[in-house]
PDB file of N, CA, C and O in Angstrom, chain B, residues numbered from 101:
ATOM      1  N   UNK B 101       0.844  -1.181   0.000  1.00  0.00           N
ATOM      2  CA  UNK B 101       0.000   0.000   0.000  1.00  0.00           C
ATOM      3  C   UNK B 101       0.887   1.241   0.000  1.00  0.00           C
ATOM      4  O   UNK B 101       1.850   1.414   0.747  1.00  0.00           O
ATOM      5  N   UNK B 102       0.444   2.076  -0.924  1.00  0.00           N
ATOM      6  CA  UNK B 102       1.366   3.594  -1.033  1.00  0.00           C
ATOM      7  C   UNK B 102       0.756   3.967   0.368  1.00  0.00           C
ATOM      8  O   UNK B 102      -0.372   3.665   0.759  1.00  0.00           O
ATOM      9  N   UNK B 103       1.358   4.416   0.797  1.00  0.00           N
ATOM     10  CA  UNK B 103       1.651   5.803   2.030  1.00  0.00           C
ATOM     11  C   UNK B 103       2.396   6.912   2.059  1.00  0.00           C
ATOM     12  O   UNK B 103       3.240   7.059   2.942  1.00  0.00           O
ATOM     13  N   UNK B 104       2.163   7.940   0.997  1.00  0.00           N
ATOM     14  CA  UNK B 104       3.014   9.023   0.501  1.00  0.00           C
ATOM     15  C   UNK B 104       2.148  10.581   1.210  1.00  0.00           C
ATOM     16  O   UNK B 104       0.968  10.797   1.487  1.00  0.00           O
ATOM     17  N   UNK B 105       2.992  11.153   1.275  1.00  0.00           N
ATOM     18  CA  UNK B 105       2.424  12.619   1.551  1.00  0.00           C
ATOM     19  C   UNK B 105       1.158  12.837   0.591  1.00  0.00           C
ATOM     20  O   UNK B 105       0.075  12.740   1.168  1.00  0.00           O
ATOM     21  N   UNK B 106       1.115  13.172  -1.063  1.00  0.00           N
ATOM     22  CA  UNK B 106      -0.398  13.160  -1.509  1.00  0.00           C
ATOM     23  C   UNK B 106      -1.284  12.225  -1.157  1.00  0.00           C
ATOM     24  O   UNK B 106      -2.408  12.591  -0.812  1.00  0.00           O
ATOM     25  N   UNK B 107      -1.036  11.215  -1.171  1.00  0.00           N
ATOM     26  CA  UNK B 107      -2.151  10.233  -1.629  1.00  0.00           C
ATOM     27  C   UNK B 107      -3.043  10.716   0.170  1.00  0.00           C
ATOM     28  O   UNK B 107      -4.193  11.060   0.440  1.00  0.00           O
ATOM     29  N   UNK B 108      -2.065  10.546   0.840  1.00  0.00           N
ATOM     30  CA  UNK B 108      -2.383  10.487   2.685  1.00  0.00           C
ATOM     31  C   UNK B 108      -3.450  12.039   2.630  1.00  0.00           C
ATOM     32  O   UNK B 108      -4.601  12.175   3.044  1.00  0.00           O
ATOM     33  N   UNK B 109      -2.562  13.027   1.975  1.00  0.00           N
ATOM     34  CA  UNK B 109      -3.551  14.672   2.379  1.00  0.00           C
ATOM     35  C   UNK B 109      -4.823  14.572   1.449  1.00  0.00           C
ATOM     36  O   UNK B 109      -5.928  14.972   1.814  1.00  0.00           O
ATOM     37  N   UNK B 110      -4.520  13.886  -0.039  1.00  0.00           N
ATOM     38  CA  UNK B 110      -5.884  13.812  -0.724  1.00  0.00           C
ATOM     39  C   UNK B 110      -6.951  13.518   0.379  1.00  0.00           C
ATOM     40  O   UNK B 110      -7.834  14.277   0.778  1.00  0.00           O
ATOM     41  N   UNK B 111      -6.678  12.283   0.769  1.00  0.00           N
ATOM     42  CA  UNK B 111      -7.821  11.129   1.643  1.00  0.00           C
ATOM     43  C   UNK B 111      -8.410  11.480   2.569  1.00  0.00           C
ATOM     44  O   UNK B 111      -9.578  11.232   2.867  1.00  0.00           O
ATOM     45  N   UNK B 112      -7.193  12.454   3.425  1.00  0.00           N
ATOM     46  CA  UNK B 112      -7.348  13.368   4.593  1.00  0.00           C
ATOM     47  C   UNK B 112      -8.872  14.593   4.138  1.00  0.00           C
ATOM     48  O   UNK B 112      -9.890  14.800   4.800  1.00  0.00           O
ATOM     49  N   UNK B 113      -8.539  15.069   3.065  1.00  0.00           N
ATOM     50  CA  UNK B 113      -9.163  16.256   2.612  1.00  0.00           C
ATOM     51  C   UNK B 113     -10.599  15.779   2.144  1.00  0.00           C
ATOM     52  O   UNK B 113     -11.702  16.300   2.307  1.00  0.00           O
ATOM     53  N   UNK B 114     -10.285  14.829   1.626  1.00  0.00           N
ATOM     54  CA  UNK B 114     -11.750  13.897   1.139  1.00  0.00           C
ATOM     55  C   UNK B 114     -12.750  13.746   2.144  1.00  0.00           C
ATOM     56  O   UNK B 114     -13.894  14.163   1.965  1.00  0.00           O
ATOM     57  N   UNK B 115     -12.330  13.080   3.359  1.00  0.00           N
ATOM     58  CA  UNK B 115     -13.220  12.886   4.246  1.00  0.00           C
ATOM     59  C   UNK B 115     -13.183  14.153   5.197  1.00  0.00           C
ATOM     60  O   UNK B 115     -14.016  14.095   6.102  1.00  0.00           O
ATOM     61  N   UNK B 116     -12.459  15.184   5.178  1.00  0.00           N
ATOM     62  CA  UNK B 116     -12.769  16.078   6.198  1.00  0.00           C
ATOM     63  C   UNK B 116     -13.920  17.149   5.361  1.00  0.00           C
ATOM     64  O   UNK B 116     -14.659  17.830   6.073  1.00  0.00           O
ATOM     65  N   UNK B 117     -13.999  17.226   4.299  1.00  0.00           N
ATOM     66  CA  UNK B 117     -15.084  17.891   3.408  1.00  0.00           C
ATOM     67  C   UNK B 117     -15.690  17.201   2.884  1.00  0.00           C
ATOM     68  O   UNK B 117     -15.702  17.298   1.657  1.00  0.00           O
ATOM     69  N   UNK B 118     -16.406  16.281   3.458  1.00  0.00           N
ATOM     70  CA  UNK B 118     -17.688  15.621   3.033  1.00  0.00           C
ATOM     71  C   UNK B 118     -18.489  15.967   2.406  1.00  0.00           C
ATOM     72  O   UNK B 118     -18.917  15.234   1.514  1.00  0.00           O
ATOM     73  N   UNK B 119     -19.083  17.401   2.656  1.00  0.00           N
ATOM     74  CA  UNK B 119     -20.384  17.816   2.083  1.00  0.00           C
ATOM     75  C   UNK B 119     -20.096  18.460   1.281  1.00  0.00           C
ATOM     76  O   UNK B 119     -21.049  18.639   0.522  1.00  0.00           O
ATOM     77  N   UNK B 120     -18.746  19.240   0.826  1.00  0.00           N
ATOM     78  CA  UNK B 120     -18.601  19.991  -0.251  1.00  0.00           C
ATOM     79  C   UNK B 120     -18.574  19.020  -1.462  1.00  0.00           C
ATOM     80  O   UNK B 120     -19.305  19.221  -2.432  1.00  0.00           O
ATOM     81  N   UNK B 121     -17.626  17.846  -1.388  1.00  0.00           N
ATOM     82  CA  UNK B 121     -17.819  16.714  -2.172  1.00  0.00           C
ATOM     83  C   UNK B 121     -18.890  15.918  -2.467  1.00  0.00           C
ATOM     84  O   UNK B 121     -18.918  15.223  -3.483  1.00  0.00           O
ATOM     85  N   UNK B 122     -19.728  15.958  -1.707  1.00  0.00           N
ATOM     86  CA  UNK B 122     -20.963  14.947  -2.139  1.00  0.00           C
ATOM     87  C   UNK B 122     -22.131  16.264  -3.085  1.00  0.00           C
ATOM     88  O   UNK B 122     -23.102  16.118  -3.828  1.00  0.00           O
ATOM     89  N   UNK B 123     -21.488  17.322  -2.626  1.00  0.00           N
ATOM     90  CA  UNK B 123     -22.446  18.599  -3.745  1.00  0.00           C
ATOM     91  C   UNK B 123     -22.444  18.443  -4.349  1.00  0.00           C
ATOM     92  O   UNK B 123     -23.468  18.226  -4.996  1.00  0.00           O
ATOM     93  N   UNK B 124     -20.749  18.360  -4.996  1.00  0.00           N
ATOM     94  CA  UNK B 124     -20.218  18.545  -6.121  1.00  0.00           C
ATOM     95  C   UNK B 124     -20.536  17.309  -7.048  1.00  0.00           C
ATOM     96  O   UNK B 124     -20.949  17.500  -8.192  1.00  0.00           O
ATOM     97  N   UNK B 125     -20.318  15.899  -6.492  1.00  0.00           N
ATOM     98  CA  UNK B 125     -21.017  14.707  -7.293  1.00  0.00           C
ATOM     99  C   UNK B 125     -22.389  15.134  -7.449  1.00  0.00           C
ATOM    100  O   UNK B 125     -22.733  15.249  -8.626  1.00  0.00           O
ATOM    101  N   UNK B 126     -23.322  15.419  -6.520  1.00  0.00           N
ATOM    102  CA  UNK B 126     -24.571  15.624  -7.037  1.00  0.00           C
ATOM    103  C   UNK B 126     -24.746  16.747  -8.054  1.00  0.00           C
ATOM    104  O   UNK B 126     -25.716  16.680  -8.809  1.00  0.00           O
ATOM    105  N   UNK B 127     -23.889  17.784  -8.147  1.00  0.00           N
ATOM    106  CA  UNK B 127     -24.193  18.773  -9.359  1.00  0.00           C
ATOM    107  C   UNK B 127     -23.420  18.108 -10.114  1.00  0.00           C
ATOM    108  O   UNK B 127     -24.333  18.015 -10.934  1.00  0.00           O
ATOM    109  N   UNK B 128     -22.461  17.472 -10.681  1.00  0.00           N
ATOM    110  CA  UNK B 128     -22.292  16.589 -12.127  1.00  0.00           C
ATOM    111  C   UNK B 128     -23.114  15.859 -12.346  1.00  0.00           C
ATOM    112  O   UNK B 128     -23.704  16.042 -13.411  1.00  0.00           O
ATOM    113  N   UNK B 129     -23.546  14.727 -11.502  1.00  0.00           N
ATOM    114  CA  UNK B 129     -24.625  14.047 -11.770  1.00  0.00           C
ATOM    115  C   UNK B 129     -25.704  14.522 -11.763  1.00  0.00           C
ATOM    116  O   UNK B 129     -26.436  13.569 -12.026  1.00  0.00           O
ATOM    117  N   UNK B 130     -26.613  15.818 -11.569  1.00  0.00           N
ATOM    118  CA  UNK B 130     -27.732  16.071 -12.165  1.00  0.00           C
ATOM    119  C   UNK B 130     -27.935  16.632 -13.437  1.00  0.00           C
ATOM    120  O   UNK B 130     -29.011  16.759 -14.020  1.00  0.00           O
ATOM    121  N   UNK B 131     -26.138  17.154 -14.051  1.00  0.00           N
ATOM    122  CA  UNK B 131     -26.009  17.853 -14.919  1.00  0.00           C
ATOM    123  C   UNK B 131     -26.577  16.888 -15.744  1.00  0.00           C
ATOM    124  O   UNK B 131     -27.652  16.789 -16.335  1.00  0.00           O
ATOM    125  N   UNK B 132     -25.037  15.831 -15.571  1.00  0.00           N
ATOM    126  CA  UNK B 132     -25.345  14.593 -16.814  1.00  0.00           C
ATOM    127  C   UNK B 132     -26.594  13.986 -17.390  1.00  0.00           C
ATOM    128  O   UNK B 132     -26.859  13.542 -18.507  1.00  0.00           O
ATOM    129  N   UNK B 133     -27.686  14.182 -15.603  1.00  0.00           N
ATOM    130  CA  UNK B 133     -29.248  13.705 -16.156  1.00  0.00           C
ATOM    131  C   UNK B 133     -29.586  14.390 -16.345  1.00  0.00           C
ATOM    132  O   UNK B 133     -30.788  14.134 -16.412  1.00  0.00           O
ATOM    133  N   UNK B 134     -29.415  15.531 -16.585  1.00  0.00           N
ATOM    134  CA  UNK B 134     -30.476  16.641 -17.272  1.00  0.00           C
ATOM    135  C   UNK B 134     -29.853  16.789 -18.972  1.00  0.00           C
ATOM    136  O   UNK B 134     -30.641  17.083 -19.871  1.00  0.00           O
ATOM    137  N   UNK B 135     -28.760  16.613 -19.184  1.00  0.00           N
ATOM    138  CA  UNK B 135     -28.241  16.464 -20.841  1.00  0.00           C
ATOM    139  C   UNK B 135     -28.801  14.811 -21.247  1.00  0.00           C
ATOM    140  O   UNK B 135     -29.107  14.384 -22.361  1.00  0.00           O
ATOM    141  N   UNK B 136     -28.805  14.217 -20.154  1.00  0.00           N
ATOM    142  CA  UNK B 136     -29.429  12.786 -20.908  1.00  0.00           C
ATOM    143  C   UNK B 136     -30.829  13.020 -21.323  1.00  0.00           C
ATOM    144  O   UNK B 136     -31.109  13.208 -22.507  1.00  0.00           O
ATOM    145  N   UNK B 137     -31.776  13.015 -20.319  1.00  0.00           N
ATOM    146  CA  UNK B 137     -32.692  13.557 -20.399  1.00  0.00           C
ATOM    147  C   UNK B 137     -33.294  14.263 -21.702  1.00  0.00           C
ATOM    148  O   UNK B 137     -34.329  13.939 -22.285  1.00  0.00           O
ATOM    149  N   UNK B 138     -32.132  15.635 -22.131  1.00  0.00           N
ATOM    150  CA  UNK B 138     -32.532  16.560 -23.306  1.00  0.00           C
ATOM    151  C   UNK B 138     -32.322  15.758 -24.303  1.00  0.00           C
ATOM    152  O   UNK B 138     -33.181  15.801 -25.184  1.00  0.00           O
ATOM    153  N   UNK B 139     -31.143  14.781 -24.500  1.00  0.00           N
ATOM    154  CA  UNK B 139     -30.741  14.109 -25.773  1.00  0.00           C
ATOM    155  C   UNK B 139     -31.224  13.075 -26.264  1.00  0.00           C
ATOM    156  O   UNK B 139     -30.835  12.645 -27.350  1.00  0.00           O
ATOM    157  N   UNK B 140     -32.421  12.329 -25.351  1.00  0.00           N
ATOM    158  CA  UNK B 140     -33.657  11.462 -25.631  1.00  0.00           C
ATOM    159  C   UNK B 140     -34.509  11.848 -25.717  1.00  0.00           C
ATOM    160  O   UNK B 140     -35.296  11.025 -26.183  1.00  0.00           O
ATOM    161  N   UNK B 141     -35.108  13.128 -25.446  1.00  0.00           N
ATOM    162  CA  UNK B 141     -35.919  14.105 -25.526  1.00  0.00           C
ATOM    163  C   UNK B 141     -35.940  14.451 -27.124  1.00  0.00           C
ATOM    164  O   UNK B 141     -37.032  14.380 -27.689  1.00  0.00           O
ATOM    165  N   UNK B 142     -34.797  14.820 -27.872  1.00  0.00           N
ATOM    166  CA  UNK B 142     -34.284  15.363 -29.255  1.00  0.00           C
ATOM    167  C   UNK B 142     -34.530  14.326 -30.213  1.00  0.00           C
ATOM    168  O   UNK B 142     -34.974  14.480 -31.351  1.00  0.00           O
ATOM    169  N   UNK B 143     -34.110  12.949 -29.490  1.00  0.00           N
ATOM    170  CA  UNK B 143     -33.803  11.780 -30.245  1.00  0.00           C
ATOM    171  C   UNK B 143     -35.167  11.520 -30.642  1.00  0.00           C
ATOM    172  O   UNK B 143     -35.459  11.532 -31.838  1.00  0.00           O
ATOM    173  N   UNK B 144     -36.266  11.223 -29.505  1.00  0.00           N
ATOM    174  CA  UNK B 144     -37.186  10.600 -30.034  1.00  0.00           C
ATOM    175  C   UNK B 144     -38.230  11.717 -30.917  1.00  0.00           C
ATOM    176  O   UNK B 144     -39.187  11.227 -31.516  1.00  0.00           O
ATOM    177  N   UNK B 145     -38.054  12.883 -30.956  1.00  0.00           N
ATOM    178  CA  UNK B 145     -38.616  13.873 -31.123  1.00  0.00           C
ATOM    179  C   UNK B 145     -38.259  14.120 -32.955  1.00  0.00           C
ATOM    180  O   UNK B 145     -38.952  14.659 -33.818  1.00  0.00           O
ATOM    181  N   UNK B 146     -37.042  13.539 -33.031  1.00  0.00           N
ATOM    182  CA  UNK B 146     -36.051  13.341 -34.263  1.00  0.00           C
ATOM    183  C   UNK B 146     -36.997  12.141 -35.268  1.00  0.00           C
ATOM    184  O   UNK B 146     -37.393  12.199 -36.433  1.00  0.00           O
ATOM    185  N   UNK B 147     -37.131  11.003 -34.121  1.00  0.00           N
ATOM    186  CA  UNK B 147     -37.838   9.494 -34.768  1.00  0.00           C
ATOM    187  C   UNK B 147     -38.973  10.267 -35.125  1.00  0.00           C
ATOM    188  O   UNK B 147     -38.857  10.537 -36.320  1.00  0.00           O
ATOM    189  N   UNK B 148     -40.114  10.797 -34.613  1.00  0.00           N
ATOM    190  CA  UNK B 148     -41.361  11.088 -34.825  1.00  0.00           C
ATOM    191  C   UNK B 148     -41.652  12.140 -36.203  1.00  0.00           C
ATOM    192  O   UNK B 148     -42.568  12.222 -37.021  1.00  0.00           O
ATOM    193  N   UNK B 149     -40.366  12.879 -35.984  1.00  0.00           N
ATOM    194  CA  UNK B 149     -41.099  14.160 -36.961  1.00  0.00           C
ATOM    195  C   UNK B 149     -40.203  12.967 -38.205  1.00  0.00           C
ATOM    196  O   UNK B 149     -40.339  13.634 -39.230  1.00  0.00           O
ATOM    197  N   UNK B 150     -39.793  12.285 -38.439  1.00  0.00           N
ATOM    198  CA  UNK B 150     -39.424  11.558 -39.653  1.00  0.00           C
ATOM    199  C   UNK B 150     -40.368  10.722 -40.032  1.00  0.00           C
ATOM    200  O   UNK B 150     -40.386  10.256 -41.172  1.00  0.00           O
ATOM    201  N   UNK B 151     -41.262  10.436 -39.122  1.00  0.00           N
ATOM    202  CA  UNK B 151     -42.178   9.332 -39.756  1.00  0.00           C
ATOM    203  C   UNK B 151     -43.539   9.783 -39.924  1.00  0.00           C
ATOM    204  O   UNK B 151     -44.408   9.055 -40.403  1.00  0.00           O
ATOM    205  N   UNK B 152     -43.796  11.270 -39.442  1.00  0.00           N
ATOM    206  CA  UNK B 152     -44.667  12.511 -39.813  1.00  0.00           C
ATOM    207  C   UNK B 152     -45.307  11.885 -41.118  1.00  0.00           C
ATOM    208  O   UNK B 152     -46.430  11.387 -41.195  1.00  0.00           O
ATOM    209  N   UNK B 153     -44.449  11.999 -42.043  1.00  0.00           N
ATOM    210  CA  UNK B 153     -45.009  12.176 -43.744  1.00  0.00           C
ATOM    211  C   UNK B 153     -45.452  10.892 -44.362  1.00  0.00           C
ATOM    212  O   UNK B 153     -46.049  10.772 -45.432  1.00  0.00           O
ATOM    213  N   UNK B 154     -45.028   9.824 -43.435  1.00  0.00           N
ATOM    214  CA  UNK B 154     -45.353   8.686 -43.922  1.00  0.00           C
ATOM    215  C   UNK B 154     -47.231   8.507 -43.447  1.00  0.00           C
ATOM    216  O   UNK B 154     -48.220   8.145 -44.084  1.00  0.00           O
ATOM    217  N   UNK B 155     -47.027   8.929 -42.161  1.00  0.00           N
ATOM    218  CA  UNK B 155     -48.573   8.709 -41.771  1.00  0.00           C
ATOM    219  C   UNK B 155     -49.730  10.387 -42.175  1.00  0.00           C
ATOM    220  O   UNK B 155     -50.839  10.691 -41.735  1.00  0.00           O
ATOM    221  N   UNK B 156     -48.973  10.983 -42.986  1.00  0.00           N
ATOM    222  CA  UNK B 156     -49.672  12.040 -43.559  1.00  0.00           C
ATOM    223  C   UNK B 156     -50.743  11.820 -44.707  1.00  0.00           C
ATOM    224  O   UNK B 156     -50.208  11.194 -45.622  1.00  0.00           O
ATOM    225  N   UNK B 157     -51.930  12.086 -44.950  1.00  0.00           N
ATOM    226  CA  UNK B 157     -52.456  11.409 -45.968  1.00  0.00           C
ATOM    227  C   UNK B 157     -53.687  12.747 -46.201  1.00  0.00           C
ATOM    228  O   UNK B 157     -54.016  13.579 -45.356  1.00  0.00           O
ATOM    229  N   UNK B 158     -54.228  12.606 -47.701  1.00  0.00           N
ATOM    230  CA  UNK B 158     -54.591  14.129 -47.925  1.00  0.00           C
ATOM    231  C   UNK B 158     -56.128  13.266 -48.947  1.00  0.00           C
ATOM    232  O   UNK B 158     -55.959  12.440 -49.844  1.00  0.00           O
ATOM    233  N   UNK B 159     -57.482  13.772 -48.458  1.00  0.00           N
ATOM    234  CA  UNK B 159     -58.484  13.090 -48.996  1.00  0.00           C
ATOM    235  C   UNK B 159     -58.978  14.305 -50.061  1.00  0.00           C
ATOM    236  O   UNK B 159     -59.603  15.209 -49.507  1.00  0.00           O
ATOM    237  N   UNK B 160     -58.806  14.426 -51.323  1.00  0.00           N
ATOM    238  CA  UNK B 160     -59.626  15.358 -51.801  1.00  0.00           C
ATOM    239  C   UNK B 160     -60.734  14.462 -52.658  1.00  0.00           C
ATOM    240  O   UNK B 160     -60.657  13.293 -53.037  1.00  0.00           O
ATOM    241  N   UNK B 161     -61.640  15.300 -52.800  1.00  0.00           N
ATOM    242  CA  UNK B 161     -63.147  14.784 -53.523  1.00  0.00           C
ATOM    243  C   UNK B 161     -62.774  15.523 -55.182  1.00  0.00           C
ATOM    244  O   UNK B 161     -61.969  16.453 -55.194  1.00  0.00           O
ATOM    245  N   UNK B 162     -63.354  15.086 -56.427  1.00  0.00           N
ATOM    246  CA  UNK B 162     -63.306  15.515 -57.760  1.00  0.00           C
ATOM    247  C   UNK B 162     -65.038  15.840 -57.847  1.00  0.00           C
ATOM    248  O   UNK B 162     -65.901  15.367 -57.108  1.00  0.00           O
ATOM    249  N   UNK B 163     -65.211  16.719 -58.903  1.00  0.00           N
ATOM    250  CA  UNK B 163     -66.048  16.239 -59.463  1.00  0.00           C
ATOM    251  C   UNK B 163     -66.648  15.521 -60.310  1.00  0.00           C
ATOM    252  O   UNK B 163     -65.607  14.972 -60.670  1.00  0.00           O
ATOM    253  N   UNK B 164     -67.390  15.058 -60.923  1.00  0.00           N
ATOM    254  CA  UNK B 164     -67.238  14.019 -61.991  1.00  0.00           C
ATOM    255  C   UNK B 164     -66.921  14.512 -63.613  1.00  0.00           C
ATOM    256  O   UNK B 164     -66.800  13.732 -64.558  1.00  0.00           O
ATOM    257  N   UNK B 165     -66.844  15.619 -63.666  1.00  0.00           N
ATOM    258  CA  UNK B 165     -66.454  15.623 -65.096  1.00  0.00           C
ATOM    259  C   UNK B 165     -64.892  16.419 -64.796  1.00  0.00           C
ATOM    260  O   UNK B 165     -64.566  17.538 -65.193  1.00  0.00           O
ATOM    261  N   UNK B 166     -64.084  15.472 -63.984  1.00  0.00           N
ATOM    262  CA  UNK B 166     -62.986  15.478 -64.351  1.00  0.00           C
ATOM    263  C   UNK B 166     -62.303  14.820 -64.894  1.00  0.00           C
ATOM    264  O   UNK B 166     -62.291  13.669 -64.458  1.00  0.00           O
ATOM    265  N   UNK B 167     -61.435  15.089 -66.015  1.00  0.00           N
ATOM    266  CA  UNK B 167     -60.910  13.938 -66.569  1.00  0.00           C
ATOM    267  C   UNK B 167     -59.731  13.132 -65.929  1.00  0.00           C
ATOM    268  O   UNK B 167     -59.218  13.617 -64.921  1.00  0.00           O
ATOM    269  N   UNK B 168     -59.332  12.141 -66.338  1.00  0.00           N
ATOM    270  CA  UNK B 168     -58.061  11.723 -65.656  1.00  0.00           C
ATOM    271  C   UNK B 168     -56.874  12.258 -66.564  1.00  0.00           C
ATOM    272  O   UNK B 168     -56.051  11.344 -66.522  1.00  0.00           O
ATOM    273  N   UNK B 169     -56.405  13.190 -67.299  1.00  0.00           N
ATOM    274  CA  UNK B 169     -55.265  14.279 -67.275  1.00  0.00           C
ATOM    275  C   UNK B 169     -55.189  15.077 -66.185  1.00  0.00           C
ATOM    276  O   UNK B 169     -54.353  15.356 -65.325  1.00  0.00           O
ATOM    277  N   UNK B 170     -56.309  15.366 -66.468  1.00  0.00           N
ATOM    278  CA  UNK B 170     -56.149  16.479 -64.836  1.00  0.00           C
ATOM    279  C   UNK B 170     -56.232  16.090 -63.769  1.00  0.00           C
ATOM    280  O   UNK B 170     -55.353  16.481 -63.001  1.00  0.00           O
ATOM    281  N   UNK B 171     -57.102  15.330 -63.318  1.00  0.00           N
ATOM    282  CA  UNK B 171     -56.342  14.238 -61.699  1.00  0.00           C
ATOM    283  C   UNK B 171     -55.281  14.107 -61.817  1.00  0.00           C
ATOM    284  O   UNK B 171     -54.774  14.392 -60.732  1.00  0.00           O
ATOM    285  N   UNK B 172     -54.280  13.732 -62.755  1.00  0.00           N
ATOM    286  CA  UNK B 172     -53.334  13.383 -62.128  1.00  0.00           C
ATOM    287  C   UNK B 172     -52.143  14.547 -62.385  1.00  0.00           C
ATOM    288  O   UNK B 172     -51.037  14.608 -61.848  1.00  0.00           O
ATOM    289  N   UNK B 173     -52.671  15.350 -63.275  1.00  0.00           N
ATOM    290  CA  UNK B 173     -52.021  17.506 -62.757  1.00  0.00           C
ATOM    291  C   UNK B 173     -52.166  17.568 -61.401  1.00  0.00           C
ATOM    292  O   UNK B 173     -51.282  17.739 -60.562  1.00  0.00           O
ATOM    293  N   UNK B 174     -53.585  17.386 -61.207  1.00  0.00           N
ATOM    294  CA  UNK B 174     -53.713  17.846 -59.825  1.00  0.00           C
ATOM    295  C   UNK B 174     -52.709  16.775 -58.526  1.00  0.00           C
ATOM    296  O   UNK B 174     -52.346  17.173 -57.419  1.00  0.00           O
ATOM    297  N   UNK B 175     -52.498  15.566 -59.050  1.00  0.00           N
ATOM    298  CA  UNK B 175     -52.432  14.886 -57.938  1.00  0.00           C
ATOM    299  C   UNK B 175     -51.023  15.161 -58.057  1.00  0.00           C
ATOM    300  O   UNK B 175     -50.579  15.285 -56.916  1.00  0.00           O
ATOM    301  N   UNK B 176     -50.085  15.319 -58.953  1.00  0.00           N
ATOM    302  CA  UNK B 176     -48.252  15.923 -59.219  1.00  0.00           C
ATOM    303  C   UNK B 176     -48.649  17.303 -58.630  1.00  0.00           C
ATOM    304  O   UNK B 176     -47.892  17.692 -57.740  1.00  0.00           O
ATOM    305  N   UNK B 177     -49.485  17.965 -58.885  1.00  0.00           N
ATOM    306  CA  UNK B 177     -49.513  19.542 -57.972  1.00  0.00           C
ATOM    307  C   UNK B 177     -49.453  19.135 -56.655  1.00  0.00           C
ATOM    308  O   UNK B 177     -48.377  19.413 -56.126  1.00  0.00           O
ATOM    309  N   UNK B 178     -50.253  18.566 -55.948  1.00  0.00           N
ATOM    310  CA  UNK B 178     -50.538  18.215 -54.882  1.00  0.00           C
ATOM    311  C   UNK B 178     -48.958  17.717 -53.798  1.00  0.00           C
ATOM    312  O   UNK B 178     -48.683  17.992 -52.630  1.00  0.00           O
ATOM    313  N   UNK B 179     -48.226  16.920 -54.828  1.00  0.00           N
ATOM    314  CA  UNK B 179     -47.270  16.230 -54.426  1.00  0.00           C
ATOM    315  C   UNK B 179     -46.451  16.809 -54.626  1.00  0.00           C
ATOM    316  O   UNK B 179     -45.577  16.382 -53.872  1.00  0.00           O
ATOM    317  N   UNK B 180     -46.052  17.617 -55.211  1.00  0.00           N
ATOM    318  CA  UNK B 180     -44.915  18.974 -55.066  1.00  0.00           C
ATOM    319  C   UNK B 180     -44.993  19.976 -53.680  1.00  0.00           C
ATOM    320  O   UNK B 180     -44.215  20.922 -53.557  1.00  0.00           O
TER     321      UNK B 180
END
């Protein structure tokens, strides 16, 4: 086992400031869960708006003396 002047004052210092140290873990670690948090937040937010257009769907009615040239003008208009 080392027994050196640092290692001994680290250990010393560690346990004589307990509470400043256990702050300080708790403010990294709430940081980290609050960036985890945002970056699954983004992620799934990322999945959804991509699959938006797939479940997008558009009902229009014709009348009947339309021909099918123009349905399908209209339906390339539509799809632009």
């Amino acid at each position: 086992m080392l027994r050196s002047y640092p290692f001994t004052s680290a250990f010393r210092s560690l346990w004589s400031e307990k509470w400043i140290n256990t702050l300080s873990v708790l403010t990294v670690a709430s940081s980290l869960l609050m960036l985890t948090l945002i970056g699954i937040l983004l992620y799934n937010t990322e999945i959804i708006t991509r699959r938006l257009p797939e479940r997008f769907s558009l009902v229009i009615y014709l009348k009947g003396d339309v021909g099918p040239e123009q349905a399908q003008e209209m339906i390339s208009s539509f799809r632009k």
